[in-house]
gemmi code that builds the backbone of each chain (N, CA, C; Angstrom):
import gemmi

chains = {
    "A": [
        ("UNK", (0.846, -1.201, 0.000), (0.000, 0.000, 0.000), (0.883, 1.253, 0.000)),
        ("UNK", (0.294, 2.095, -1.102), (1.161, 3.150, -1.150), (1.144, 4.081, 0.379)),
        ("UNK", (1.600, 4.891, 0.698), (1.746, 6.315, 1.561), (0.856, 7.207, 0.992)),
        ("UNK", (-0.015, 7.373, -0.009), (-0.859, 8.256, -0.399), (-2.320, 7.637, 0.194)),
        ("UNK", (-2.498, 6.350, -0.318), (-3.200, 5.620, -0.118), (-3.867, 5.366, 1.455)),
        ("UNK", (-2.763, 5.152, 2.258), (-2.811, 4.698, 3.143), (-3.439, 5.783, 4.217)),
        ("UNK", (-2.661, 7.286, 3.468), (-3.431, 8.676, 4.127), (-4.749, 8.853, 4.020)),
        ("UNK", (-4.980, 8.116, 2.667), (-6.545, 8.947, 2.053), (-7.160, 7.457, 2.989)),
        ("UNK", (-6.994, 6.666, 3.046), (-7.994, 5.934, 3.414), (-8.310, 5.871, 5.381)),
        ("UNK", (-6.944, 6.572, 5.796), (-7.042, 6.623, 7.633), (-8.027, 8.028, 7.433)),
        ("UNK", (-7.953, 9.238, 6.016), (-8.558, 10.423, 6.439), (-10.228, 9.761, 6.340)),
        ("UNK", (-10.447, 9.393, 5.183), (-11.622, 8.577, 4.919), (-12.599, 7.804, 6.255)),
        ("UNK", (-11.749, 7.185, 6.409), (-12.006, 6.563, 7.925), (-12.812, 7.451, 8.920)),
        ("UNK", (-11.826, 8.266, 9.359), (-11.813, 9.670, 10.469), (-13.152, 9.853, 10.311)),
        ("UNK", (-12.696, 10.330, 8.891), (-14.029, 11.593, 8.404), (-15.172, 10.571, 8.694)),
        ("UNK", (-15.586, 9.390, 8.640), (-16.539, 8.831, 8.939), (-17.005, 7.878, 10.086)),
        ("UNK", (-16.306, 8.078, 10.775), (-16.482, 7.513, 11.832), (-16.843, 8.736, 13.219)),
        ("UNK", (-17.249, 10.006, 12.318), (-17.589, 10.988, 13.376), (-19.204, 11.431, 14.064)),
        ("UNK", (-19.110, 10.958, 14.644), (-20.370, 10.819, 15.557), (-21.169, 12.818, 15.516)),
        ("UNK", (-22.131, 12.757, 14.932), (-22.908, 14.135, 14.834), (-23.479, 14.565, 15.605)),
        ("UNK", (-22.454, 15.218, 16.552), (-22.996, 16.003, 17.710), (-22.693, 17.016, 17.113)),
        ("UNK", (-23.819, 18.170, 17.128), (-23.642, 19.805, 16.550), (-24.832, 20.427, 17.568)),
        ("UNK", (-25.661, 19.448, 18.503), (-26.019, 20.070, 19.964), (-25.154, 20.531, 21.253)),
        ("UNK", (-25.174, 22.044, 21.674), (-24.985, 21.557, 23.073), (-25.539, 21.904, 24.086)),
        ("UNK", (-25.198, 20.859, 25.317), (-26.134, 21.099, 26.062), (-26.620, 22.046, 26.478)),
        ("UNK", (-26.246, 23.464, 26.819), (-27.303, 24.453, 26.523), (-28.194, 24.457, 26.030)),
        ("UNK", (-27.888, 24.381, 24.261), (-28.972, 24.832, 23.411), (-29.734, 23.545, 23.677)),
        ("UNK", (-29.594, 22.124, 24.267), (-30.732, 21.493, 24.452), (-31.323, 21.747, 25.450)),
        ("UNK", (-30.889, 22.248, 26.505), (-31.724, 22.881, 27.381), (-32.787, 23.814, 27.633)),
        ("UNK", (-32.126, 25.250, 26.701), (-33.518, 25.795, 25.938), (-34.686, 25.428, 25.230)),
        ("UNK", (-34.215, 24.239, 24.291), (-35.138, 23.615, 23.734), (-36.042, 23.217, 24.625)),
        ("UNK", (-35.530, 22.741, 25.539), (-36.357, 21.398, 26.134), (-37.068, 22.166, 26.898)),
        ("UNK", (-36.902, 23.799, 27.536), (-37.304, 24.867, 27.972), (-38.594, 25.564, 27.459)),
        ("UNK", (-38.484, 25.425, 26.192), (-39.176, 26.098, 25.157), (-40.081, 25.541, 24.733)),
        ("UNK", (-39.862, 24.027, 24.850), (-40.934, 22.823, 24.208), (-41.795, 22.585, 25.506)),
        ("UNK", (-41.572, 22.809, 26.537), (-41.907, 22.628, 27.708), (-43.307, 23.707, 28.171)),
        ("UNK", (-43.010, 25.031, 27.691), (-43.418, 26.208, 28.279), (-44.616, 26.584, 26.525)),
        ("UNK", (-44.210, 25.673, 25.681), (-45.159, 25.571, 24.685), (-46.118, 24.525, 25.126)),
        ("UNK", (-46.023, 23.340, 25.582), (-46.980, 22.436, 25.826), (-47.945, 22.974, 26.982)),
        ("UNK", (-47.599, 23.592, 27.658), (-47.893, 24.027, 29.346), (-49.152, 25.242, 28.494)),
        ("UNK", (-48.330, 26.017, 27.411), (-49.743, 27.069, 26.803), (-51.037, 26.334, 25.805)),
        ("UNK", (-50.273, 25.495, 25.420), (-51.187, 24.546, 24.394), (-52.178, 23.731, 25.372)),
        ("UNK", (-52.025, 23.394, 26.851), (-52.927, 22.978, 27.965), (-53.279, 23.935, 28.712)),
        ("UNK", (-53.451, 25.253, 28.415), (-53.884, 26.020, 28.771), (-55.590, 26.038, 29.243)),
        ("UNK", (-56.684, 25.999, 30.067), (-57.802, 26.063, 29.781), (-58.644, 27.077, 28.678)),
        ("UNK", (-59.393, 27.033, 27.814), (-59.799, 28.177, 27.488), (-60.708, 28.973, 28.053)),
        ("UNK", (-60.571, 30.708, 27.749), (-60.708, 31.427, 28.688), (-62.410, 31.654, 28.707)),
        ("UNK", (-63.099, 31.420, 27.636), (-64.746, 31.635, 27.041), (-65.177, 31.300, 28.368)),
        ("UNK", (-64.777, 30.395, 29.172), (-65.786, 30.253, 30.416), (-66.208, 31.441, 31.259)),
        ("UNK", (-65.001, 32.022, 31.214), (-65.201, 33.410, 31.973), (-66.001, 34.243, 31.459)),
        ("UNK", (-65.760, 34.610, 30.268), (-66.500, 35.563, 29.092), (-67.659, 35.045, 29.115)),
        ("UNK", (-68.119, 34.135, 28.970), (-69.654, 34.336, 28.551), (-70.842, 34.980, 29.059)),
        ("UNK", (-70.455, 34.916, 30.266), (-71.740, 35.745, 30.234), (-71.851, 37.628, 29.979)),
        ("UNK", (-70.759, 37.438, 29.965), (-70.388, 39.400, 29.116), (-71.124, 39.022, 27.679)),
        ("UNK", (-70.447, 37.962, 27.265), (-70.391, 37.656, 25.540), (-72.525, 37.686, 25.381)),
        ("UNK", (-73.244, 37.243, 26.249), (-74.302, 36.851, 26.092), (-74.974, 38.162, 26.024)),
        ("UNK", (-74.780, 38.805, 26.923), (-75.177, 40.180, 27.361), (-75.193, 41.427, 26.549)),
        ("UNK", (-74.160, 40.874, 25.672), (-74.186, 41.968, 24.672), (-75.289, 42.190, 23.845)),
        ("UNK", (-75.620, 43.463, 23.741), (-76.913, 43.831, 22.875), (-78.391, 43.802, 23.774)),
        ("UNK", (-77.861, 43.238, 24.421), (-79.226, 43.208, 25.813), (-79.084, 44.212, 27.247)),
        ("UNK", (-79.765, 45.463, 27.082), (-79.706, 45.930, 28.668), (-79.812, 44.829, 29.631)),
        ("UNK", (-78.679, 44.824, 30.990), (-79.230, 43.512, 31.804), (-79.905, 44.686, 33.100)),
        ("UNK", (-80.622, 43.795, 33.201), (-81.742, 44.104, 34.511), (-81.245, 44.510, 35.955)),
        ("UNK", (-82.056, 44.702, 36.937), (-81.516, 44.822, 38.185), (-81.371, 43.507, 38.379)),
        ("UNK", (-82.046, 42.322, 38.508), (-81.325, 40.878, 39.565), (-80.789, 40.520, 38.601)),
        ("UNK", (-80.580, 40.348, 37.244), (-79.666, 40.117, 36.264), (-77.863, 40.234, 36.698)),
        ("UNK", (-78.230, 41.952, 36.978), (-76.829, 42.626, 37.365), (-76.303, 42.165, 38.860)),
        ("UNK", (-77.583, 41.533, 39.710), (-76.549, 41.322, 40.954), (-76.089, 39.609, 41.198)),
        ("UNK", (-76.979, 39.268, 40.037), (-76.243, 37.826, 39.727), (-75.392, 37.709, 39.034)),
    ],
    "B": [
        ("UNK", (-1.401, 35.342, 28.748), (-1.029, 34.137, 29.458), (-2.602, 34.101, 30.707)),
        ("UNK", (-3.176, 33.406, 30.587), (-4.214, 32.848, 31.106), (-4.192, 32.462, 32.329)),
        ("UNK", (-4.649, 32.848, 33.490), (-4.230, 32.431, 34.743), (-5.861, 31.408, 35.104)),
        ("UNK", (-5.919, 30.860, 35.461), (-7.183, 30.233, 36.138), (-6.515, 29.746, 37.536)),
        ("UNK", (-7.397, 29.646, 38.624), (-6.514, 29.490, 40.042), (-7.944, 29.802, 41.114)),
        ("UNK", (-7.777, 29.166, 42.669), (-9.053, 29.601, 43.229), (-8.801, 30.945, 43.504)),
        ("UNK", (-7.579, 31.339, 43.566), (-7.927, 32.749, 43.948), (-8.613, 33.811, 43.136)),
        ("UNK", (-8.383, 33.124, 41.683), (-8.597, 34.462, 40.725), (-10.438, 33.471, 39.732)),
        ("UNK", (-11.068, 33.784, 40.735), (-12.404, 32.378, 39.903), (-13.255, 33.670, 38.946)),
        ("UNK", (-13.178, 34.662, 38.708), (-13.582, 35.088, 37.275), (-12.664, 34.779, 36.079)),
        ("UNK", (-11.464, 34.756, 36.319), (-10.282, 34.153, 35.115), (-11.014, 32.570, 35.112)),
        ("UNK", (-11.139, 31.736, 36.266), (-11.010, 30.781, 36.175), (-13.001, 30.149, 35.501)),
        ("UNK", (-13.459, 31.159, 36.295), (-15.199, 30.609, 35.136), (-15.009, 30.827, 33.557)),
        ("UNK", (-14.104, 32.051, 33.364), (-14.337, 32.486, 32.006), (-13.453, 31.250, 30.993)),
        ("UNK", (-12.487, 30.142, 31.909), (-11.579, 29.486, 30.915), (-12.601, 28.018, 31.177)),
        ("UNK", (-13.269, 27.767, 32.012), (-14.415, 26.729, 31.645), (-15.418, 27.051, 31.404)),
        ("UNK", (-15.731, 28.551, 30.399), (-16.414, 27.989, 29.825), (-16.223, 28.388, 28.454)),
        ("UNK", (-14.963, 28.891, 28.255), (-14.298, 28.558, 27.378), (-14.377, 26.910, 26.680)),
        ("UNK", (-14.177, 26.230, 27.649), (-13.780, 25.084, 27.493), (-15.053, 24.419, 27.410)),
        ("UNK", (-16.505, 24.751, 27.714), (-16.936, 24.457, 27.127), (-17.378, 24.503, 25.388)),
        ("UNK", (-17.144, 25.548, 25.015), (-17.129, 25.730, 23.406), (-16.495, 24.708, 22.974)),
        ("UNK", (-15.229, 24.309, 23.344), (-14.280, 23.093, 22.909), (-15.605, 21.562, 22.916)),
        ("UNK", (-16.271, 22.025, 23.732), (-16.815, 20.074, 23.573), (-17.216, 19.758, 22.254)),
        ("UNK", (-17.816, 19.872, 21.553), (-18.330, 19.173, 20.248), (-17.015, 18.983, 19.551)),
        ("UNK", (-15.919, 19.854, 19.390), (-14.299, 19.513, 19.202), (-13.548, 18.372, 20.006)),
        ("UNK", (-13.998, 18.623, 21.124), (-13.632, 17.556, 21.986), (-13.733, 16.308, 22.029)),
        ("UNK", (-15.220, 16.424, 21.747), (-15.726, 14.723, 21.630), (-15.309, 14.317, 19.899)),
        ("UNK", (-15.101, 14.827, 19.591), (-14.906, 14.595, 18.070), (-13.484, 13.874, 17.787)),
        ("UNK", (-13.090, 14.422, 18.811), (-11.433, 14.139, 18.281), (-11.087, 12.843, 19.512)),
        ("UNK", (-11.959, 12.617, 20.983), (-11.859, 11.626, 21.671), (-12.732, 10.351, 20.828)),
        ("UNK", (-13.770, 10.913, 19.648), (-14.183, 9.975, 19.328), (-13.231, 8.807, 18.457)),
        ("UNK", (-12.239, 9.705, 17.688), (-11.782, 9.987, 16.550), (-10.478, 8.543, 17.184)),
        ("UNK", (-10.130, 9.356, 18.653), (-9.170, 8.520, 19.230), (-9.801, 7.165, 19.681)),
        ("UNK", (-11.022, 7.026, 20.014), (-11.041, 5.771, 20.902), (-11.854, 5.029, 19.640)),
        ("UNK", (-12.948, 5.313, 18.900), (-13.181, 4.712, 18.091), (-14.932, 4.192, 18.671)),
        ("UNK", (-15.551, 5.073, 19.569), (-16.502, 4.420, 20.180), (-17.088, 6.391, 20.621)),
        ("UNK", (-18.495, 6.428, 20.441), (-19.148, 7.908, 20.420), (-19.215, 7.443, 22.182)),
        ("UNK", (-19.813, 6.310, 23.409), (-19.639, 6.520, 24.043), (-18.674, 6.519, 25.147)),
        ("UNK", (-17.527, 5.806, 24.569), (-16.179, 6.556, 25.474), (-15.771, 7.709, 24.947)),
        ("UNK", (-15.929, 8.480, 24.256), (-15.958, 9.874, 24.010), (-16.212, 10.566, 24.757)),
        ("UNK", (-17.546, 10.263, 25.189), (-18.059, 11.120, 26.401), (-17.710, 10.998, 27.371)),
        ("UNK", (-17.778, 9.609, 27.459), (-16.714, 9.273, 29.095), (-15.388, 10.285, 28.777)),
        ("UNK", (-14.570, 10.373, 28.265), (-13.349, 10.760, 27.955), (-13.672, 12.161, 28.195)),
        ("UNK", (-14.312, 12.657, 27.355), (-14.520, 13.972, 27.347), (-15.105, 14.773, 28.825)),
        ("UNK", (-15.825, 14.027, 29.574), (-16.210, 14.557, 30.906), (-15.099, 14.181, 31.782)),
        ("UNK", (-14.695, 13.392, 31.942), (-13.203, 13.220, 32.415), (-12.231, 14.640, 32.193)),
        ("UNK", (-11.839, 15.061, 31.295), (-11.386, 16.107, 30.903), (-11.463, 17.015, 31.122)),
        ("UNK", (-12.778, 17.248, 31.372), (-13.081, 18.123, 32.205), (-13.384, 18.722, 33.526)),
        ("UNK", (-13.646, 17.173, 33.904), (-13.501, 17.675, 35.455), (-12.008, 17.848, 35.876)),
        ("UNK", (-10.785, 17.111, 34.920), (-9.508, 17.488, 35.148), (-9.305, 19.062, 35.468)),
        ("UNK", (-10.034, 19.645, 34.274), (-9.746, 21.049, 33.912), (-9.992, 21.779, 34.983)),
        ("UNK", (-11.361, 21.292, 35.401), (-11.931, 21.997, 36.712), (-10.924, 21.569, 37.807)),
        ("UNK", (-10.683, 20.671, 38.290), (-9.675, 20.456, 39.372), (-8.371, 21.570, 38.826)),
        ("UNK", (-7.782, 21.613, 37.973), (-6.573, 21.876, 37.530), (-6.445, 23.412, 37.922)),
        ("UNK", (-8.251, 23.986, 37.618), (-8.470, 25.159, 37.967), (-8.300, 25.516, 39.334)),
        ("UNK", (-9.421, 24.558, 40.225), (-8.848, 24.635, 41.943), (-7.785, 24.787, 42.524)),
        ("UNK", (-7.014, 24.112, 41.682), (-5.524, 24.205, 42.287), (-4.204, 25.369, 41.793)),
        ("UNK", (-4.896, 26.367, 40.981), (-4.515, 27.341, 40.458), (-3.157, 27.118, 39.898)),
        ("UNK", (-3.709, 26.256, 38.691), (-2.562, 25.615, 37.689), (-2.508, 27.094, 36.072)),
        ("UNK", (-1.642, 27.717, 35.795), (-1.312, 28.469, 34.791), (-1.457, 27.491, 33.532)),
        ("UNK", (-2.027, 28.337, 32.694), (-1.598, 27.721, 31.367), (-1.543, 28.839, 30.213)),
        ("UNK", (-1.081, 28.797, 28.976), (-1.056, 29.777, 28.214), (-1.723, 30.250, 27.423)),
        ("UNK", (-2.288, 28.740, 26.624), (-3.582, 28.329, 25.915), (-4.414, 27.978, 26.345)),
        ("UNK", (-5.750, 28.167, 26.533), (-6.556, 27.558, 27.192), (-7.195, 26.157, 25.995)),
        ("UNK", (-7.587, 26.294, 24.537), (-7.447, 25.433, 23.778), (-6.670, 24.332, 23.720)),
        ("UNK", (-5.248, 24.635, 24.002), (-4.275, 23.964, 23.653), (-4.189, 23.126, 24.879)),
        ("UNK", (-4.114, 23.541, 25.835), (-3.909, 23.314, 27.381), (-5.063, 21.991, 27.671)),
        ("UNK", (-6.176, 22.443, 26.937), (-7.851, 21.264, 27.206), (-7.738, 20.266, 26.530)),
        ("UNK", (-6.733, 20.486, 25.082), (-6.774, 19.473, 23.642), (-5.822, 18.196, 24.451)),
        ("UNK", (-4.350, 18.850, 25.230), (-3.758, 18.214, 26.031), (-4.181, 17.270, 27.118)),
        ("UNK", (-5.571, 17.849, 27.778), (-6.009, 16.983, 28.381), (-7.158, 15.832, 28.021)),
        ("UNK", (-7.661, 16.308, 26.661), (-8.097, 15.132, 26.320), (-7.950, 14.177, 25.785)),
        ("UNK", (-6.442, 14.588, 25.203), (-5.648, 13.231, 24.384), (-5.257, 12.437, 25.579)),
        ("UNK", (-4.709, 12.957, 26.413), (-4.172, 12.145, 27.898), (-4.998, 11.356, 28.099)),
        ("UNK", (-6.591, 11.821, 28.499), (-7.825, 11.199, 29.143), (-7.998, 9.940, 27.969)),
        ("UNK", (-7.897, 10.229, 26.980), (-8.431, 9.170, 25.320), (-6.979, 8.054, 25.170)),
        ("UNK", (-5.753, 8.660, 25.773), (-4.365, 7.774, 26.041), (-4.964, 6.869, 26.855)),
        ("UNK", (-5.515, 7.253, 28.124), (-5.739, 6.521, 29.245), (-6.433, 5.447, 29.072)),
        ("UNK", (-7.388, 6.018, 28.563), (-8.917, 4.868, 27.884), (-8.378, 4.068, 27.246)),
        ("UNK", (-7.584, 4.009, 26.236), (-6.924, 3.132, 25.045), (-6.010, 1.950, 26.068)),
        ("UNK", (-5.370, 2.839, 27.018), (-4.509, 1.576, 27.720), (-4.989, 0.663, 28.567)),
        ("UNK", (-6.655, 1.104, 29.246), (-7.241, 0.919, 30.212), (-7.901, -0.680, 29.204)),
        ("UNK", (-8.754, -0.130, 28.173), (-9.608, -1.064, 27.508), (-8.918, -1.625, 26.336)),
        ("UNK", (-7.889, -1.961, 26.368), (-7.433, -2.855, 25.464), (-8.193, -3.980, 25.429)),
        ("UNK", (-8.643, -4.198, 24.329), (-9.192, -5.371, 23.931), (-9.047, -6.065, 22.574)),
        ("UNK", (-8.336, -7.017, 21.988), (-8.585, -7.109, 20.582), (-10.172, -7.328, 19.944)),
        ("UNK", (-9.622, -6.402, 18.794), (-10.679, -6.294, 18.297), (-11.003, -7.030, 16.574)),
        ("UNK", (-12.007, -8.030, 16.909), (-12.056, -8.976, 15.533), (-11.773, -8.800, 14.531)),
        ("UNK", (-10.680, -8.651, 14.099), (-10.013, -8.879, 12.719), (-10.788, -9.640, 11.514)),
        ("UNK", (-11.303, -9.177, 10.945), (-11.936, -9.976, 9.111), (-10.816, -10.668, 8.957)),
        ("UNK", (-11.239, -11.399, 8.057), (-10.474, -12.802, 7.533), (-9.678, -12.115, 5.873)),
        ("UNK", (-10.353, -10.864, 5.700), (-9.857, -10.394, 4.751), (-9.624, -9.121, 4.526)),
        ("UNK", (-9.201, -8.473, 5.874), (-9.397, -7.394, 5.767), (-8.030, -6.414, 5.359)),
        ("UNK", (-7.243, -7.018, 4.528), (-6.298, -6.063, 2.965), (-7.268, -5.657, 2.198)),
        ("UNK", (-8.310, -6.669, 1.527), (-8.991, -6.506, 0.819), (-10.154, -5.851, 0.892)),
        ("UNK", (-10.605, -5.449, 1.931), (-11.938, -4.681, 1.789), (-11.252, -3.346, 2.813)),
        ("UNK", (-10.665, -2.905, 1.584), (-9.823, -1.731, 1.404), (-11.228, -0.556, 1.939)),
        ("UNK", (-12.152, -0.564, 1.476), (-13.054, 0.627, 1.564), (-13.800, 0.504, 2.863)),
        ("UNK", (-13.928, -0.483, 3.741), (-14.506, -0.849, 4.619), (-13.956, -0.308, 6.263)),
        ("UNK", (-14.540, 0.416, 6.306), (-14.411, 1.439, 7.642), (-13.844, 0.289, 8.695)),
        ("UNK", (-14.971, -1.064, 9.236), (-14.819, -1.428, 9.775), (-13.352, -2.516, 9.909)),
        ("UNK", (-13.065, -2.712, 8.828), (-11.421, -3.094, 8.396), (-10.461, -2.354, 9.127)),
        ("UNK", (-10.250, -1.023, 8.762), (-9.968, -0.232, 9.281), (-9.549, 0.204, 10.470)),
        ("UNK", (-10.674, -0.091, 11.171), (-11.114, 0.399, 12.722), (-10.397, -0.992, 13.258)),
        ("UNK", (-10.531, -1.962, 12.979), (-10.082, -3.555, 13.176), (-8.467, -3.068, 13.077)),
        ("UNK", (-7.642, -3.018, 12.061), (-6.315, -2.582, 11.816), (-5.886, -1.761, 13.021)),
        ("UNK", (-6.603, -0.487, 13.217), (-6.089, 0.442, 14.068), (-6.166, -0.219, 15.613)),
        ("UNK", (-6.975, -1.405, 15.436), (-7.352, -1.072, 17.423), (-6.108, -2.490, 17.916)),
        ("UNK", (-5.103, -2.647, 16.216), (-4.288, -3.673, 16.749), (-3.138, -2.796, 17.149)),
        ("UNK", (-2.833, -1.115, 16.975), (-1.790, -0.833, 16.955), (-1.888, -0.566, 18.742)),
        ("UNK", (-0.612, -0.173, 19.431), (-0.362, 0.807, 20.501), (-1.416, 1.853, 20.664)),
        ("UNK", (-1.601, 2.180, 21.966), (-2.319, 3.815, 21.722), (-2.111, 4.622, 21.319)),
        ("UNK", (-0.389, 4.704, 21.588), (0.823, 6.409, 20.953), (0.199, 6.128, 19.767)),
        ("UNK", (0.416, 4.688, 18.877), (0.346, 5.042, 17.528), (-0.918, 5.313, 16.575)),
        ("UNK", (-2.165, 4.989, 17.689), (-2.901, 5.142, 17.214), (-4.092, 7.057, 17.608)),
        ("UNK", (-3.304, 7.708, 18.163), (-3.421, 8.546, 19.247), (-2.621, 9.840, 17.828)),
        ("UNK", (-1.689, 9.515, 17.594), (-1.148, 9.980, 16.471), (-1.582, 10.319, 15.157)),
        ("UNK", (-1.519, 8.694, 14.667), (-2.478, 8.722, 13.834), (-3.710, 9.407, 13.708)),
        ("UNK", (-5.108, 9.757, 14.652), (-6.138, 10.166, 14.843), (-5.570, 11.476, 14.487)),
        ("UNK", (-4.605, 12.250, 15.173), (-4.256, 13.503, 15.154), (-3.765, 13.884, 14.068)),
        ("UNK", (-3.012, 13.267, 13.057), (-2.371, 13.760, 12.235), (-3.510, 13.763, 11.119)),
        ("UNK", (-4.115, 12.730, 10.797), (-5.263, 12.213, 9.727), (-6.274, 12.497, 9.619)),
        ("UNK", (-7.221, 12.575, 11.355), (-8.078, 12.514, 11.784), (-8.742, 14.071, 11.753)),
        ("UNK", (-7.821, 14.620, 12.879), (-7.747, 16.101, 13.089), (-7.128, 16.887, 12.053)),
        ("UNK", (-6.200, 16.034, 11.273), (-5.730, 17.026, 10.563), (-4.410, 18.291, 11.379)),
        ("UNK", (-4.077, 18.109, 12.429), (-3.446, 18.940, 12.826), (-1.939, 19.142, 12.459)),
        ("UNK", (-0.960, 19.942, 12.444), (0.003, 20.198, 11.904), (1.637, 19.505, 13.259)),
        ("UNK", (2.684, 18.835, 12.975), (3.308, 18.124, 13.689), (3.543, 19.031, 14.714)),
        ("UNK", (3.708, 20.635, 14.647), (4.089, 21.256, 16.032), (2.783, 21.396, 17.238)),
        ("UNK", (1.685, 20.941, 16.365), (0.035, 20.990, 16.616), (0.369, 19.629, 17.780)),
        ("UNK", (0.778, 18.939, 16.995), (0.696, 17.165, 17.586), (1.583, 17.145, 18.308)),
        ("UNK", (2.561, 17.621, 18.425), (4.038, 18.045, 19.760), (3.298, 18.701, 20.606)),
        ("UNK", (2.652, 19.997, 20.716), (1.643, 20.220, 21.914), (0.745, 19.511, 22.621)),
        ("UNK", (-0.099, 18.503, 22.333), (-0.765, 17.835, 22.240), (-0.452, 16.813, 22.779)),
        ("UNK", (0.455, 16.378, 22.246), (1.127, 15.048, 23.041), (2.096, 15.489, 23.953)),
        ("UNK", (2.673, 16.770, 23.884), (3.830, 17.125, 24.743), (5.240, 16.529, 24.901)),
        ("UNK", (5.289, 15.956, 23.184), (6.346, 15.465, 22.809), (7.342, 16.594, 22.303)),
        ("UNK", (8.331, 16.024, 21.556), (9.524, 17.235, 20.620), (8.591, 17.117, 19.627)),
        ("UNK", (8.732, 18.240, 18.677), (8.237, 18.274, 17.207), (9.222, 16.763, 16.063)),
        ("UNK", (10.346, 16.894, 16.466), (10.985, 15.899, 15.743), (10.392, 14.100, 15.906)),
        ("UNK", (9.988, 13.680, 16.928), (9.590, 12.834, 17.478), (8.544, 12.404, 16.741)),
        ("UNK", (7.127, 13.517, 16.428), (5.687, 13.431, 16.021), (6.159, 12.750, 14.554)),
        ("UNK", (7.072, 12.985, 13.844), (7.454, 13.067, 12.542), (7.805, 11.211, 12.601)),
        ("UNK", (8.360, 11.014, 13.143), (9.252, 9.201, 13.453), (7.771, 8.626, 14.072)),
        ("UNK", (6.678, 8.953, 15.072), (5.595, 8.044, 15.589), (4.880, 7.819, 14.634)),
        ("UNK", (4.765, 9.483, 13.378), (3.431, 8.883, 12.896), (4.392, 7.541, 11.300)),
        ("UNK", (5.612, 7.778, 11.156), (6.027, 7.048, 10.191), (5.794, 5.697, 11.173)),
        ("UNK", (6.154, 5.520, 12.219), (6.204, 4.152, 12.876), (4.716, 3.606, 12.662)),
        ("UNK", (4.025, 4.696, 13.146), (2.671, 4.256, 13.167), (1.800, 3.562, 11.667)),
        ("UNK", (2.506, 4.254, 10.582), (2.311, 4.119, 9.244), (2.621, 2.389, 8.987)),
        ("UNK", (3.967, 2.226, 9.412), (4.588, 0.859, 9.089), (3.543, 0.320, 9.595)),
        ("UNK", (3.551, -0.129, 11.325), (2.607, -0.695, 11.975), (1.391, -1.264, 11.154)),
        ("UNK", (0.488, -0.037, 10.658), (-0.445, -0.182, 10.103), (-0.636, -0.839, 9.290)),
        ("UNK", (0.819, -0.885, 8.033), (0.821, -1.393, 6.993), (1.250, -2.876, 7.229)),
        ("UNK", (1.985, -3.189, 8.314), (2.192, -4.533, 8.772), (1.024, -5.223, 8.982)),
        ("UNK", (-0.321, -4.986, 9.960), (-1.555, -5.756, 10.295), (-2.078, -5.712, 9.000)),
        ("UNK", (-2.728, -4.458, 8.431), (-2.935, -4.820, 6.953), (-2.826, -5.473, 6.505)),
        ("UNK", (-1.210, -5.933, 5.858), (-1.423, -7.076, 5.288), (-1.030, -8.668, 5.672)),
        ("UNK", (-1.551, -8.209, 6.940), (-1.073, -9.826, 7.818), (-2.257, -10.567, 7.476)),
        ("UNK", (-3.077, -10.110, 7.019), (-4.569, -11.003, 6.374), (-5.047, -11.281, 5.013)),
    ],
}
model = gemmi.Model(1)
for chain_id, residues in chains.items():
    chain = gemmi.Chain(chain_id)
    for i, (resn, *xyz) in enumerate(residues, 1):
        res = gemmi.Residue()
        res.name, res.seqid = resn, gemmi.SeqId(i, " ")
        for name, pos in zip(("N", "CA", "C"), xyz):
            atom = gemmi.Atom()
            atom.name, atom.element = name, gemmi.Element(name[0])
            atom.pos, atom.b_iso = gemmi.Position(*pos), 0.0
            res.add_atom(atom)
        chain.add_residue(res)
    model.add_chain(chain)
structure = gemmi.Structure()
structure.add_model(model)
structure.setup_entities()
């Protein structure tokens, strides 16, 4: 085996035998931060429970026992 | 010239985390040496808690790169001498010239120096006064391991 050979095929090697880490742990930490604090809004309750009875009311004067209920 | 030391721990946070930027370099080149993504990591956290101790004890260095690269070839030396194991040789492996795992088989018959070298010179790509830091050899020396290492190679090669 030549000395040319023998280079290109240990660089060959190298070059592929490199494990693809281009995370670090930081930036997976944010992620996992971010994915976290997205799921938590996506289980959010929705808020219409509160609103409705404003939402109903609209267009309607409400009454006296209306208003103190 | 870089001081890290307990007395001086803003020099000494700012050079770990320096040294963290180095990890994805780090593990790359412990991978490169041991031949396995998870003694890499082993290797590579090793290394670092060196660094951190090295820091406690308010050890100088000049490079902080150079100074970390040093300690992870040591830590990836260590591993290599620790886990020697042969590793299954193909029945034909001159011939399946393109075959990584041939390869990897060849290398894990050499020494660690020579295979520690090799990684560095091929692997990394680094330049022989690169690989004299690194190993903390003479520059003249890097030049004779990686030819030794070459023969070596070419000896298991074609012992099959």
């Amino acid at each position: 085996m030549t000395d040319r050979r023998l280079e290109f095929l240990l660089r060959e090697h190298y070059e592929s035998t490199v494990p693809g880490w281009t995370l670090r742990p930081r930036e997976a930490l944010i992620g996992v931060a971010l994915g976290a604090a997205l799921f938590l809004f996506a289980c959010l309750p929705p808020l219409s429970v509160e609103t409705k009875p404003l939402v109903l009311a609209v267009g309607k004067p409400l009454s006296g026992p209306e208003l103190r209920r | 010239m870089t001081s890290i030391g307990a007395g001086d721990s803003v020099v000494c946070g700012l050079a770990l985390v320096q040294i963290e930027g180095f990890m994805p370099g780090s593990r790359r080149l412990a991978a490169r040496i041991t031949g396995s993504a998870s003694a890499a990591e082993d290797v590579v956290q090793e290394a670092f808690l060196k660094a951190a101790q090295a820091g406690a004890r308010g050890v100088r260095v000049g490079h902080v790169a150079t100074w970390f690269r040093q300690i992870v070839v040591r830590c990836a030396l260590d591993h290599l001498q620790s886990e020697r194991r042969p590793f299954p040789l193909a029945e034909n492996a001159g011939e399946a010239s393109d075959n990584g795992v041939e390869i990897r088989a060849v290398l894990a018959q050499l020494t660690p120096d020579h295979q520690v070298v090799l990684a560095l010179a091929f692997g990394e790509g680094l330049s022989h006064r690169e690989i004299a830091a690194a190993l903390e050899i003479p520059v003249g020396t890097v030049a004779s391991r990686i030819s030794a290492a070459k023969a070596a190679f070419r000896t298991h090669w074609s012992k099959e």
